[in-house]
C-alpha positions in Angstrom: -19.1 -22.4 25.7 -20.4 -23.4 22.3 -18.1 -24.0 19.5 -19.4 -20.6 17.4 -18.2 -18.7 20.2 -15.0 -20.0 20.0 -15.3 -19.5 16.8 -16.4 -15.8 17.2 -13.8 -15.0 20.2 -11.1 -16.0 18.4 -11.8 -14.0 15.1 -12.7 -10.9 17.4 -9.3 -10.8 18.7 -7.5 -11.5 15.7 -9.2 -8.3 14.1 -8.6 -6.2 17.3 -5.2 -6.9 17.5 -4.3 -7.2 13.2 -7.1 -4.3 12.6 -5.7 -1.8 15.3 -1.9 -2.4 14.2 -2.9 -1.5 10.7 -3.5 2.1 11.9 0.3 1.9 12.4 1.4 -0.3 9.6 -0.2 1.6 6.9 1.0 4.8 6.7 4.3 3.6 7.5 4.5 0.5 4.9 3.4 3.2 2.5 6.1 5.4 2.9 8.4 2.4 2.5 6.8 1.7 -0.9 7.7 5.0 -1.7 11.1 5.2 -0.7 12.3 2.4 -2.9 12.1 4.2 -6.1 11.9 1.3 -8.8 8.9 -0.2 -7.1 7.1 3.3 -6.4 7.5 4.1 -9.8 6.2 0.6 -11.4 3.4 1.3 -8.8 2.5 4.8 -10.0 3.1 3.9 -13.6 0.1 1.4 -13.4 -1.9 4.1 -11.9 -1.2 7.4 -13.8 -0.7 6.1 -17.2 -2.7 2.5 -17.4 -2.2 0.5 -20.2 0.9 2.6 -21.7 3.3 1.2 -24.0 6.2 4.1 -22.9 6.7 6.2 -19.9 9.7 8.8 -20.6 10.7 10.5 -17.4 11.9 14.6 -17.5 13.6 15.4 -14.5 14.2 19.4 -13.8 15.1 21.8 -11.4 17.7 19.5 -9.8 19.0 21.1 -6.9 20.1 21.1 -2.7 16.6 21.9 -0.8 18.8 23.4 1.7 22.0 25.4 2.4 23.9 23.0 4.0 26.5 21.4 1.2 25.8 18.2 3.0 22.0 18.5 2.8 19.5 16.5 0.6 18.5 17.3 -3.1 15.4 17.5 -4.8 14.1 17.5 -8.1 10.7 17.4 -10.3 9.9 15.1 -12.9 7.1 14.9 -15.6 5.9 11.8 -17.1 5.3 11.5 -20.8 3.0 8.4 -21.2 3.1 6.8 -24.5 0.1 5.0 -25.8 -0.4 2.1 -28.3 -2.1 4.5 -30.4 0.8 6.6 -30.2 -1.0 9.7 -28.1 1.2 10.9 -25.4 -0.1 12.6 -22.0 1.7 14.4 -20.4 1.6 14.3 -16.1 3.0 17.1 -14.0 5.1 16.4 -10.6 2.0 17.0 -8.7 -0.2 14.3 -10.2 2.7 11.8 -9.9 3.0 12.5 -6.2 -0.6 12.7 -5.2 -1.3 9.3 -7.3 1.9 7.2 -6.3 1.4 8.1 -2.4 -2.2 6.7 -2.9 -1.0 3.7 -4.6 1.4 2.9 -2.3 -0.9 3.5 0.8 -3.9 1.5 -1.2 -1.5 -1.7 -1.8 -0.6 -1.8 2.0 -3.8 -1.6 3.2 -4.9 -3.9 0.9 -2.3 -6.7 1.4 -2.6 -5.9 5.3 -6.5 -6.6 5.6 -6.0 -9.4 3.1 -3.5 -10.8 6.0 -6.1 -9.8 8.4 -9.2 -11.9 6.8 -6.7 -15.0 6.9 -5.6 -14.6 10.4 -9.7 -14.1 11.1 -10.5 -17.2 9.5 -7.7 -19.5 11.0 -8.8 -18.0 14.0 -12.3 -18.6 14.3 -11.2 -22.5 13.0 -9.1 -22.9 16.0 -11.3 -21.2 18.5 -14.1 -23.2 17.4 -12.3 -26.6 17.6 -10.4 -25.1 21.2 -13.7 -24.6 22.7 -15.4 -27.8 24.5 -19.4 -28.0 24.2 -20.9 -28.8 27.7 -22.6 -32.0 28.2 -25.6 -31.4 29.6 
């Protein structure tokens, strides 16, 4: 075996196994960006209302989302974005949901293949220095 299929093998496993596990880690790491609040909301901040000086957060229609006294409660925000220029936009619930969920799946999946191209590099190093050339 030549040492640039070392090199190759052990990057091709290192994507199969990193690249098929970010199917799973994904989706899931995104909704743990979302339920910590502070960093969901810095996250959609960046994204809804870039380069704001403010963001003022409304919060309405506060109430249980079931009958169960014990149950969970929801509510709906809107975002006032203040800008340098002192314009204001205002974003709806919607828009802050839609955009946050996207930029907390984005940021895993970037961070995860980031991880990925790493591992693939260190990989095809030590598969290329593992495998022995043939002396012919």
């Amino acid at each position: 075996m030549k040492r640039w299929q070392g090199s190759c093998i052990g990057a091709f496993l290192v994507l199969l196994i990193c690249g098929s596990s970010l199917i799973f880690l994904v989706p899931v790491g995104g909704a743990m960006i979302i339920g910590v609040p502070p960093l969901f909301d810095k996250l959609t901040g960046w994204v809804v209302c870039p380069n704001a000086v403010s963001i003022s957060v409304d919060e309405y229609n506060s109430g249980p989302t079931t009958s169960d006294p014990n149950g969970t409660y929801g509510h709906q925000e809107e975002w006032i974005c203040t800008f340098r220029d002192v314009s204001q936009k205002v974003v709806p619930n919607e828009e802050i949901f839609l955009k946050g969920t996207g930029a907390s799946v984005t940021t895993v999946g970037i961070c995860g293949g980031a991880v990925t191209l790493v591992l693939m590099v260190a990989a095809a190093v030590i598969g290329g220095r593992l495998a022995k050339p043939k002396l012919v």
